[in-house]
BAVEX-178164 format. One record per residue (C-alpha): x, y, z; residue in one letter. Coordinates in steps of 0.05 Angstrom, whole numbers. Layout:
N
       c1       c2       c3   res
        X        Y        Z     a
...
//
This chain:
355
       c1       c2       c3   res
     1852     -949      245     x
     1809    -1016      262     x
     1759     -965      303     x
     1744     -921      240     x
     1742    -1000      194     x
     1695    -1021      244     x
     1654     -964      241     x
     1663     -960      170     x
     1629    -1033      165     x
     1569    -1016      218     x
     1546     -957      169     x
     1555     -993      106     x
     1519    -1043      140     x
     1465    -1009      153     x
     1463     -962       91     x
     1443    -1032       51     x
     1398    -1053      106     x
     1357     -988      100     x
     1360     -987       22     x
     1337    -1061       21     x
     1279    -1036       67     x
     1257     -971       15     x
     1260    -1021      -42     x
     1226    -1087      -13     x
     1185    -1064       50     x
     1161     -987       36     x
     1156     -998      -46     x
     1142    -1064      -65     x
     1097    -1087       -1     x
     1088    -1024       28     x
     1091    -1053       97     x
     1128    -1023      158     x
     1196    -1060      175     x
     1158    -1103      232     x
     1101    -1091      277     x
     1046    -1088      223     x
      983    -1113      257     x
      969    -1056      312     x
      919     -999      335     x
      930     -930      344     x
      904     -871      393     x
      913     -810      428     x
      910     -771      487     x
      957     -726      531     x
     1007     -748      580     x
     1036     -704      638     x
     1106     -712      681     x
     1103     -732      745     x
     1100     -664      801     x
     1149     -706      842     x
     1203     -734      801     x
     1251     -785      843     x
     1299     -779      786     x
     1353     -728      777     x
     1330     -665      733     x
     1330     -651      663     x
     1314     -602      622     x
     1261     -636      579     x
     1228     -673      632     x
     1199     -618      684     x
     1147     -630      732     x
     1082     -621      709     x
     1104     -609      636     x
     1039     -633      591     x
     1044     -664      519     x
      992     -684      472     x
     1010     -759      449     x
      996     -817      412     x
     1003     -882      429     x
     1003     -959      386     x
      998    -1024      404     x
     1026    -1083      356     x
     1033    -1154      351     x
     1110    -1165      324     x
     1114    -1203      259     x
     1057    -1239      265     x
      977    -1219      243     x
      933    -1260      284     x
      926    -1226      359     x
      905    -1296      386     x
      984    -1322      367     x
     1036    -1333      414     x
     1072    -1267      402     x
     1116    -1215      433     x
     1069    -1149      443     x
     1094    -1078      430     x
     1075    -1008      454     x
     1101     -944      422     x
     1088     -875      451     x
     1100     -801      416     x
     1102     -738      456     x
     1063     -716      392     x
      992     -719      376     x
     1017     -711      300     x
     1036     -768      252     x
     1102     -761      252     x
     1142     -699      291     x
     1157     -698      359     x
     1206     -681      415     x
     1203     -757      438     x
     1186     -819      413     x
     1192     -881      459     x
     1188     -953      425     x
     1171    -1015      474     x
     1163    -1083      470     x
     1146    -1147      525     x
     1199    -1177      558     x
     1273    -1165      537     x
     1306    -1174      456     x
     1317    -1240      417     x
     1376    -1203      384     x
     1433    -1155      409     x
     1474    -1123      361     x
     1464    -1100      288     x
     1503    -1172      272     x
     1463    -1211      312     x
     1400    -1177      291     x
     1420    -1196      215     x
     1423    -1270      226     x
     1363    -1265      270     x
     1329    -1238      194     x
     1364    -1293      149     x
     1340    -1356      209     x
     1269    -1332      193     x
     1243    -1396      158     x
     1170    -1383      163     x
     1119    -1437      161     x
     1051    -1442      184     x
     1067    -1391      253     x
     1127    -1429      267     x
     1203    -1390      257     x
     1273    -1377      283     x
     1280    -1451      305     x
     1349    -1451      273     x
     1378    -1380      313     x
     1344    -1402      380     x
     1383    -1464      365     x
     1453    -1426      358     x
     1431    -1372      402     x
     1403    -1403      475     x
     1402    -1322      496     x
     1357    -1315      442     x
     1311    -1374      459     x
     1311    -1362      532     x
     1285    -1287      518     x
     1234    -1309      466     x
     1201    -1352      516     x
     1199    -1288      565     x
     1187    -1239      513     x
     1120    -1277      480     x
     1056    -1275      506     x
      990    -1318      492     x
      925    -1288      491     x
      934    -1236      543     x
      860    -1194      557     x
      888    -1128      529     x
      944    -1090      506     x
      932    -1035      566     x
      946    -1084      625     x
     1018    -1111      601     x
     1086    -1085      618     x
     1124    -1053      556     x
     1205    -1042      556     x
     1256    -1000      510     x
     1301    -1052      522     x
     1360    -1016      498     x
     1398     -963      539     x
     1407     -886      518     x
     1434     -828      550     x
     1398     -791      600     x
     1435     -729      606     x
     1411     -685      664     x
     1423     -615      697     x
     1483     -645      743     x
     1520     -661      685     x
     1533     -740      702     x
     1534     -792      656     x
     1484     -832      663     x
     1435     -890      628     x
     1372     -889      620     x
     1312     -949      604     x
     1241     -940      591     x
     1173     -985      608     x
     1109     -974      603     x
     1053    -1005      656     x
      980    -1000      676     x
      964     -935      715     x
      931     -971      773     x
     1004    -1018      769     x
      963    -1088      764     x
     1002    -1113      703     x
      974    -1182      679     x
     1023    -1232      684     x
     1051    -1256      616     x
     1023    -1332      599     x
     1090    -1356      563     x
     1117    -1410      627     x
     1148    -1471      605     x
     1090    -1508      648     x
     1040    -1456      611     x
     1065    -1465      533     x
     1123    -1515      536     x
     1191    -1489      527     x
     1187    -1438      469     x
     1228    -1455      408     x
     1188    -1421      348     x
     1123    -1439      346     x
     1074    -1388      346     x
     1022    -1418      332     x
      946    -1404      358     x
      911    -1459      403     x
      876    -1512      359     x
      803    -1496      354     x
      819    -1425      379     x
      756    -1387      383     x
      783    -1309      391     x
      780    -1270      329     x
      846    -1250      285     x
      843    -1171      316     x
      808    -1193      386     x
      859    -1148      415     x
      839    -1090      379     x
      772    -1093      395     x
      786    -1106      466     x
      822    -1039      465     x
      769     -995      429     x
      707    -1026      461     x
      749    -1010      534     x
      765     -938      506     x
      695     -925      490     x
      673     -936      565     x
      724     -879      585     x
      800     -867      586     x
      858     -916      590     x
      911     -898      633     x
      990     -917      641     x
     1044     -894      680     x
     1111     -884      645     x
     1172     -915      678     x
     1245     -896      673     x
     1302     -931      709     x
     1377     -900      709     x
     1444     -927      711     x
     1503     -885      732     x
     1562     -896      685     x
     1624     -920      734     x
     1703     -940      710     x
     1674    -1006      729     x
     1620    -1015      679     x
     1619    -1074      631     x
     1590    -1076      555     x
     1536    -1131      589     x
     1501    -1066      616     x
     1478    -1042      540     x
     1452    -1105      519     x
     1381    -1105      499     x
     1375    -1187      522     x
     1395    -1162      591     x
     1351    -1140      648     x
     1379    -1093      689     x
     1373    -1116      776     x
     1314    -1072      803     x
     1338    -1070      868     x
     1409    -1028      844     x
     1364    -1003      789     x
     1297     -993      815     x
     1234     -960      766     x
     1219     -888      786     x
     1152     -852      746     x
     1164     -810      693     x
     1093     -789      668     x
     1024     -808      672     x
      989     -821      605     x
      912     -814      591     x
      897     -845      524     x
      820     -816      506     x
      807     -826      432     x
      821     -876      384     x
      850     -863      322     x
      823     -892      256     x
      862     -950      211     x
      878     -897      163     x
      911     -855      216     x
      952     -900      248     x
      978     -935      184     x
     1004     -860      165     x
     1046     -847      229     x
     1117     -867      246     x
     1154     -868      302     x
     1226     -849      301     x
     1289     -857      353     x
     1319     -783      310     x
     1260     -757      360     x
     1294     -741      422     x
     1312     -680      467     x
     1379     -664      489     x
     1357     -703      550     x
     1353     -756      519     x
     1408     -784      462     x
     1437     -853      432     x
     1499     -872      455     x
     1548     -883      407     x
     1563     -953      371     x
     1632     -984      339     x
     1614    -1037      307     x
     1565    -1084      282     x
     1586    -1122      340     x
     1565    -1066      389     x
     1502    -1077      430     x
     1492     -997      423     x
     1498    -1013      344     x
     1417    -1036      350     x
     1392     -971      365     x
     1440     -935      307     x
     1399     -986      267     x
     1340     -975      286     x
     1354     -886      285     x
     1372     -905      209     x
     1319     -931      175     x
     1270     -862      172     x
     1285     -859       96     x
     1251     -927       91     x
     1189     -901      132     x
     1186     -836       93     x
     1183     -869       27     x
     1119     -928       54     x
     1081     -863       66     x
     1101     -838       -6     x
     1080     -908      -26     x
     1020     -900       -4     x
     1000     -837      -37     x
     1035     -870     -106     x
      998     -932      -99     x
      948     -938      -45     x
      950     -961       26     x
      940    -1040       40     x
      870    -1064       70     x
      863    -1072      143     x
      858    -1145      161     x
      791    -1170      171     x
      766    -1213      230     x
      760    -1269      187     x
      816    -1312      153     x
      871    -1364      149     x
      901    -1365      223     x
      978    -1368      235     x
      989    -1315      176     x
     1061    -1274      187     x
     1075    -1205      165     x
     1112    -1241       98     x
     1038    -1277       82     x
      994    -1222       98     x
      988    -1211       20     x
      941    -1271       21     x
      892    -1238       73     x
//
């Protein structure tokens, strides 16, 4: 009975989390839940001939897919802020369907479970780039992964090291059960280091903020990543890592604010990705990307509770309804203005009205 309360709780949970999204977030701002300021493109990516990981049916050697690919700052809109940085990839080059979508971010979560994630929301207390002092406060996990997770001023999205974070299933031909993390990395595998060290920013506790008298303009990123696009292709290899599920295992190993040990759990390729055309502003505000878009290869694993650290990606598979209706917004009342070069610096996602 306290299994199907606490169940009961996590989807009434999120039920008003997703309905508070439609009504505030897709409607009224017609904004995307987080991860506004970002770029778009496209290309094709192919699996690996030589897989080191155990086969599955979706994942065949040398199976091709047209894709997509964005890059995002999260919940900030000024590239040059201290910020974590985000890469999403569809096995789709279409807006919205497709057999996989893959969301990625620097570093590992702030937040672990649909419970922790909702005081993460309520300890926002924006002002002027700086936030979440209050949770890092009450959560040192938190803190500890914000000042791993952010990055400042890195030279482009393409050159950084991009994580799921949070474990699904990877269900292959031999039938074991088995977990399964994503990252994405530079092709050539010469990932730029992530400026964030306590002797590089002080310790992290919130502020966001760019450097005084910063010269790099508010979408320098952006730029970066078209004007290197339009000199040829940009490349990545996609990672996957796999955990085999034993009597032994402990709820530590779904947390998204823990890293699984490479050397027990080392990163084998996946695919290689060529990303050859950019995609306008227009284009990329209309896609989504969705964690309902996944082969039988590929699933959640189940969550309990809100206390669950599977719970985030139930969370995070529930809010399409809030997606669908920002691209219905759009066609009901326009789509917001990209954000110029110029403008007040240190502007969040909940300012960017004023842009």
């Amino acid at each position: 009975m306290r299994r199907l309360y606490d169940k009961f709780v996590l989807w009434a949970t999120v039920q008003f989390f997703a309905w508070s999204l439609v009504i505030i977030q897709s409607f009224i701002r017609r904004r995307k839940m987080s991860h506004n300021n970002g770029l778009a493109a496209a290309g094709k990516l192919r699996i690996v001939d030589n897989p080191q990981f155990p086969a599955a049916d979706f994942f065949e050697p040398g199976r091709e897919f047209p894709c997509r690919i964005r890059h995002a700052t999260a919940s900030m809109m000024d590239d040059a802020q201290l910020v974590v940085r985000a890469a999403s990839i569809k096995f789709s080059d279409n807006p919205v369907e497709s057999p996989l979508d893959i969301e990625m971010n620097t570093g590992r979560s702030l937040f672990w479970s649909v419970s922790n994630f909702l005081t993460f929301a309520k300890n926002q207390h924006e002002h002027n780039g700086i936030q979440y002092e209050s949770f890092y406060l009450k959560y040192p996990a938190g803190r500890d992964a914000g000042q791993d997770s952010v990055a400042r001023n890195p030279t482009s999205y393409s050159h950084l090291d991009f994580r799921s974070q949070c474990p699904f299933l990877f269900n292959a031909k031999d039938g074991k059960r088995r977990y399964v993390n994503f990252r994405l990395i530079p092709a050539d595998r010469n990932i730029e280091p992530l400026v964030n060290r306590p002797d590089q920013i002080g310790l992290f506790w919130g502020n966001q903020q760019v450097i005084p008298g910063e010269t790099r303009n508010r979408n320098y990123l952006k730029h970066e990543y078209a004007d290197r696009l339009s000199k040829g292709p940009i490349e990545y290899m996609l990672q996957l890592q796999l955990h085999e599920a034993t009597d032994h295992d402990v709820p530590l190993i779904f947390c998204s604010n823990y890293v699984w040990d490479e050397a027990t759990h080392p990163w084998m390729d996946l695919a290689h990705v060529t990303i050859d055309r950019m995609l306008t502003y227009e284009q990329s505000m209309l896609m989504y990307f969705s964690l309902n878009h996944h082969p039988s290869s590929v699933n959640l694993i189940e969550a309990t509770s809100v206390h669950d650290y599977n719970s985030l990606n139930y969370i995070r598979a529930s809010v399409d309804r809030a997606k669908r209706c920002r691209l219905l917004a759009y066609r009901l009342f326009g789509m917001p203005k990209a954000l110029p070069d110029i403008g007040p610096r240190n502007v969040t996602e909940l300012t960017c009205e004023q842009l």
